[in-house]
N, C-alpha and C positions, 0 to 999 in steps of 0.2 A: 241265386237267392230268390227265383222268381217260382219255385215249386212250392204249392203247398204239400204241408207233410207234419207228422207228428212227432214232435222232438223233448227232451226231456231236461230238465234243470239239475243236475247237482245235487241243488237246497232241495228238492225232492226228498233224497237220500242219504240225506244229513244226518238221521240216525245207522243209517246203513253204513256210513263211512264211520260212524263212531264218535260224532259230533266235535269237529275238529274245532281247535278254539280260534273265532273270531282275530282281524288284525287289520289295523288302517295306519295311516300314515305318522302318527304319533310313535307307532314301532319300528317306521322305517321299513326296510325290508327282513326283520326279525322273527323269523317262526317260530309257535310255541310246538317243535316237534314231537313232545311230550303229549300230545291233545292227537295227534293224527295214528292211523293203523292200528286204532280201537274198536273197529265194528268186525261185521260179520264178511266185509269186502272191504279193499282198498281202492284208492284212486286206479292205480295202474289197473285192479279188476274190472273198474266200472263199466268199461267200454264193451268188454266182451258180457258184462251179467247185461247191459242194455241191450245188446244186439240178441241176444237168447229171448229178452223178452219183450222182440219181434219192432225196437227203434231202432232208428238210422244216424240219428244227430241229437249233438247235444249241447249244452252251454254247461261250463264251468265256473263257477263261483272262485274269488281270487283264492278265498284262504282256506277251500279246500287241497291246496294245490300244498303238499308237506315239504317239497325243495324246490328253491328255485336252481339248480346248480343245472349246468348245461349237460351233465351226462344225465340227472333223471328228466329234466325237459324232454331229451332224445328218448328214454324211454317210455314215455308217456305218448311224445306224439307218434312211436312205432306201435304202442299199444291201440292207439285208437284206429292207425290202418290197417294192420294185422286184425280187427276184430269189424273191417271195414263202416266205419261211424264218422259220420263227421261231425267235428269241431264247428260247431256253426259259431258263436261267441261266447268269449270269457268276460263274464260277469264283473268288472270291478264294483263292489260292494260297499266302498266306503269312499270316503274324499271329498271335501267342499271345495269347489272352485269360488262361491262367492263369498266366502270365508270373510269376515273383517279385517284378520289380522293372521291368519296361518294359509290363505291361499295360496301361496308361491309353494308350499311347504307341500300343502296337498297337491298340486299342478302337478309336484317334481316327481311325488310320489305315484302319483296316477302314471304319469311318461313311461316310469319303468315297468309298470303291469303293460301298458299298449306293447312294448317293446317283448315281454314275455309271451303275449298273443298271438304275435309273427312268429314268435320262434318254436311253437306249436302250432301252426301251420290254422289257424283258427280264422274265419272269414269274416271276423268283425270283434271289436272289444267295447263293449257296453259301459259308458261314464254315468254318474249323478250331475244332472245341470245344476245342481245349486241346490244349497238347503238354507240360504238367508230369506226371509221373506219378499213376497215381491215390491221391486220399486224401479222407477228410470235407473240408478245407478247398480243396483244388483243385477235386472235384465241385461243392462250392458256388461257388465262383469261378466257375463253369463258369455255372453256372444262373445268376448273377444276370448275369452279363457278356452271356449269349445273349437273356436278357429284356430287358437292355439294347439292344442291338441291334435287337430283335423292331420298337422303339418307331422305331427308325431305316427299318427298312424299311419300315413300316406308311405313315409320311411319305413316301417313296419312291414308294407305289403297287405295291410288290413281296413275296413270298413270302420268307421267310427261311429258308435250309436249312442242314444242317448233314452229316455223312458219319462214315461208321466209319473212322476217320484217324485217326492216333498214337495217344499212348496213353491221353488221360483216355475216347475212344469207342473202345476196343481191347476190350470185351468187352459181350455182349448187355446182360448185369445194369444196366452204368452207362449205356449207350444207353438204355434202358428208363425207367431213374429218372431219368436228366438232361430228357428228351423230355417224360414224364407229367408232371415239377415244372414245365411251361412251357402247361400246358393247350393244346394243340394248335398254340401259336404256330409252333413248329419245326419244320419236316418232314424227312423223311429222304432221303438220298442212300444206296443201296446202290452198295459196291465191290465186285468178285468179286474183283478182285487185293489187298486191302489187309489181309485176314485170311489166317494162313495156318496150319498145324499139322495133328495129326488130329482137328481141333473143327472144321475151318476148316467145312464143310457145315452139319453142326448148328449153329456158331452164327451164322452167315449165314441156314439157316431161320428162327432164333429173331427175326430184326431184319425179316426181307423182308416180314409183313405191314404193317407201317406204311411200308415203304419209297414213295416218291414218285418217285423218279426212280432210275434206274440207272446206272450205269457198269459197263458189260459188255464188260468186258476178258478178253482173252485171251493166253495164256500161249503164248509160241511161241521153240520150242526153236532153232531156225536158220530163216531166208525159208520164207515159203511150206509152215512146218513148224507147225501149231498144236497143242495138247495138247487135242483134239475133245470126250474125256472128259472134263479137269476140265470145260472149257465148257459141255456139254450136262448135266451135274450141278448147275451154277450154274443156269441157264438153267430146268430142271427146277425148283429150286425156289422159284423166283420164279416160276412158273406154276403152281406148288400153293397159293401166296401168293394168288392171285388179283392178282397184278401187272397193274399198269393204267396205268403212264407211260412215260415216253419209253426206250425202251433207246440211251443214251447211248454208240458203239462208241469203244473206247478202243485203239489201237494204237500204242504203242512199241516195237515191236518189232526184230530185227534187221535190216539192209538199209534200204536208201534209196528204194522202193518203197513207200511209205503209203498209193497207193490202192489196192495191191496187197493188203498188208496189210487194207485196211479191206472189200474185197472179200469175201475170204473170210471174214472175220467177218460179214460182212454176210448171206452165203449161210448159216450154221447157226443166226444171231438168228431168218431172216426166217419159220424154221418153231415158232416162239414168240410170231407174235404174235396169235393168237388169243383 
């Protein structure tokens, strides 16, 4: 986990896969199969259309993922060796742990995606710390729900990560103290797009030396229009970090051109990754 390198999301090519429909814990483990092998590639393509253009690893979003059955798991994770890429981590996208009143429900649900990340052979599975507001009782909800999980992935054979995402990890302080009460179990996901304000730099530098993996997003006003500045300000200071993992390129941007998009992201990462 300790090379840097440029890696790609999934959500990237959300329309490329054909815009699979959305699924959290409320469905259970329920796919809407009818939403998936809609685009111009499938899942099982991804791996060898990323490798052609010129990535090595990748994170997977849960509900791009059309079966969970353990023969297409097996061809997914032969697809991703066969097209030599790795699985750096699967995205779980949805789930409260600090829930008021469906946490156990979302915990149970989250355990079986950690459990589908091992069995795709993936080096880490990405949680939500929490989307309650912060407070002493939601931070702790937070920590023991994430130590919880720690134990799920540990069985897995997987890393456990977590991201500056909503609001219980909306600020360096609770990033800091929820991550440290977990003795190193948790590592971090840096976002460039998920903080914003005029902190957003400083407290993005304050989080990025623990950070482990990246999502290096970029902000782009119309096609082919990127905001070069915020980027290489991100970029910058994750390289004063001493960042050392995957920059994960993240484009939702406008237009229906995603390699396009992922291009030019790709050309201002690629002088970062020294």
């Amino acid at each position: 986990m300790s090379a840097p390198r440029i890696s790609v999301s999934s959500w990237s090519l959300h329309r490329q896969l054909g815009k699979p429909g959305f699924t959290g814990p409320k469905h259970d483990m329920q796919i809407p199969i009818e939403t998936h092998d809609n685009g111009p590639i499938s899942l099982l393509e991804l791996p060898s259309s990323i490798a052609e253009f010129g990535i090595n690893t990748v994170e997977i979003c849960h509900f791009h993922i059309p079966s969970i059955e353990k023969t297409y798991l097996n061809e997914l994770r032969a697809a991703l060796q066969a097209a030599d890429v790795e699985l750096f981590s699967l995205l779980i996208d949805e789930g409260d742990i600090t829930h008021p009143t469906d946490a156990e429900r979302d915990i149970e649900w989250i355990e079986k995606w950690i459990d589908i990340a091992g069995e795709l052979g993936a080096t880490c599975a990405r949680v939500i710390g929490g989307k309650a507001d912060p407070s002493d009782e939601t931070v702790t909800q937070s920590k023991q729900a994430l130590s919880r999980l720690t134990n799920r992935a540990e069985t897995a054979g997987i890393r456990l990560m977590t991201e500056n995402w909503f609001s219980i990890f909306s600020t360096p302080e609770i990033v800091h103290d929820i991550l440290n009460s977990l003795d190193g179990k948790v590592g971090l996901c840096l976002d460039f797009g998920n903080w914003r304000g005029d902190s957003k730099y400083e407290d993005l530098a304050a989080i990025a030396p623990i950070a482990e993996s990246c999502h290096t997003k970029a902000h782009f006003e119309a096609p082919r229009e990127i905001d070069t500045e915020d980027y290489i300000k991100c970029l910058e200071l994750t390289q004063e970090a001493g960042f050392a993992g995957p920059h994960t390129l993240i484009y939702d941007g406008p237009g229906d051109d995603e390699w396009e998009g992922l291009s030019i992201e790709r050309d201002v990462v690629s002088q970062y990754l020294n």
